[in-house]
C-alpha positions in Angstrom: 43.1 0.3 -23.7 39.6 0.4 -21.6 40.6 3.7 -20.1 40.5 5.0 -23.8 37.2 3.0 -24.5 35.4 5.0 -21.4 37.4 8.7 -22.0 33.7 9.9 -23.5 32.1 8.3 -21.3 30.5 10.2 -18.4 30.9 8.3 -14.8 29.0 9.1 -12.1 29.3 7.4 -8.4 27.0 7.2 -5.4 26.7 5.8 -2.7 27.2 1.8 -3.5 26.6 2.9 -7.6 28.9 3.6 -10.2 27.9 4.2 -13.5 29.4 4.6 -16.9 26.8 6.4 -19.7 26.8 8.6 -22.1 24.6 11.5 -23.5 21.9 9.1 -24.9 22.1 6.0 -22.3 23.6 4.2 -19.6 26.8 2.0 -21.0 27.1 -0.1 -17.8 26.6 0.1 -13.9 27.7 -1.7 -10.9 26.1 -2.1 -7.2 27.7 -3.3 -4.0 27.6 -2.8 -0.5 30.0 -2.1 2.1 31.0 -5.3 2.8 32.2 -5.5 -1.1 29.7 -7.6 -2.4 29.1 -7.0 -6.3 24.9 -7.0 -5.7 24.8 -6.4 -9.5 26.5 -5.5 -12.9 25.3 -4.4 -15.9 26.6 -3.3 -19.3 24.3 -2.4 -21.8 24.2 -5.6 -24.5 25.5 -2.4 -27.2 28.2 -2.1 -25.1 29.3 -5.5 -24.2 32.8 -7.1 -25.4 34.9 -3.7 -24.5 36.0 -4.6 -20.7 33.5 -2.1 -19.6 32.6 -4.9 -16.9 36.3 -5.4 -15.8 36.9 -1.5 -15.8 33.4 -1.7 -13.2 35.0 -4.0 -11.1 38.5 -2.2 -10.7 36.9 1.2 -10.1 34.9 -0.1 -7.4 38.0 -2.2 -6.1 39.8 1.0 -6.1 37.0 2.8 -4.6 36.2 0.6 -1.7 39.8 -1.1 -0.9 38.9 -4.6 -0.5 38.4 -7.8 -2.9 35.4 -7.7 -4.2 32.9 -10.6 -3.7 30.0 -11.9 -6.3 26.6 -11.7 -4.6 24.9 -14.9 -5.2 23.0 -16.4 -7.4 25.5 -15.7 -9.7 25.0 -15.8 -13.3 26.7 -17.9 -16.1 28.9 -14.8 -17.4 29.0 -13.0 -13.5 31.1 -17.2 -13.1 32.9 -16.0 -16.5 33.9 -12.4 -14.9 34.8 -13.5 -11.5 36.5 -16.5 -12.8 34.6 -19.2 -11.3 34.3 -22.8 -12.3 
């Protein structure tokens, strides 16, 4: 289902960035380092409610190959993403 939601998307990558946007704006981004720390993640408030966030997080697992790690401070919805209590 979110791999449909982000087929017209555009996604672009470099080096610790990926990020999903389309012809008119950026839909979302994520940053993290090498030691698989999310730094930050973003999805545009038009966006939000699509698991563009969660698509973010499993691209960048797949990308880097570990478990991915929230950077703190960590926000009320990055507790909600991560599943934190």
């Amino acid at each position: 289902m979110i791999d449909n939601q982000i087929s017209s998307y555009e996604i672009s990558e470099i080096k610790g960035v990926i990020t999903f946007k389309n012809k008119n704006t950026t839909i979302g981004f994520i940053r993290y380092n090498d030691k698989a720390e999310v730094e930050y993640i973003f999805v545009n408030p038009a966006f939000r409610k699509k698991g563009l966030a969660k698509k973010l997080l499993k691209l960048t697992k797949e990308r880097i190959g570990k478990k991915l790690i929230p950077q703190k401070p960590i926000s009320p919805l990055g507790k909600k993403l991560f599943n934190i209590t």
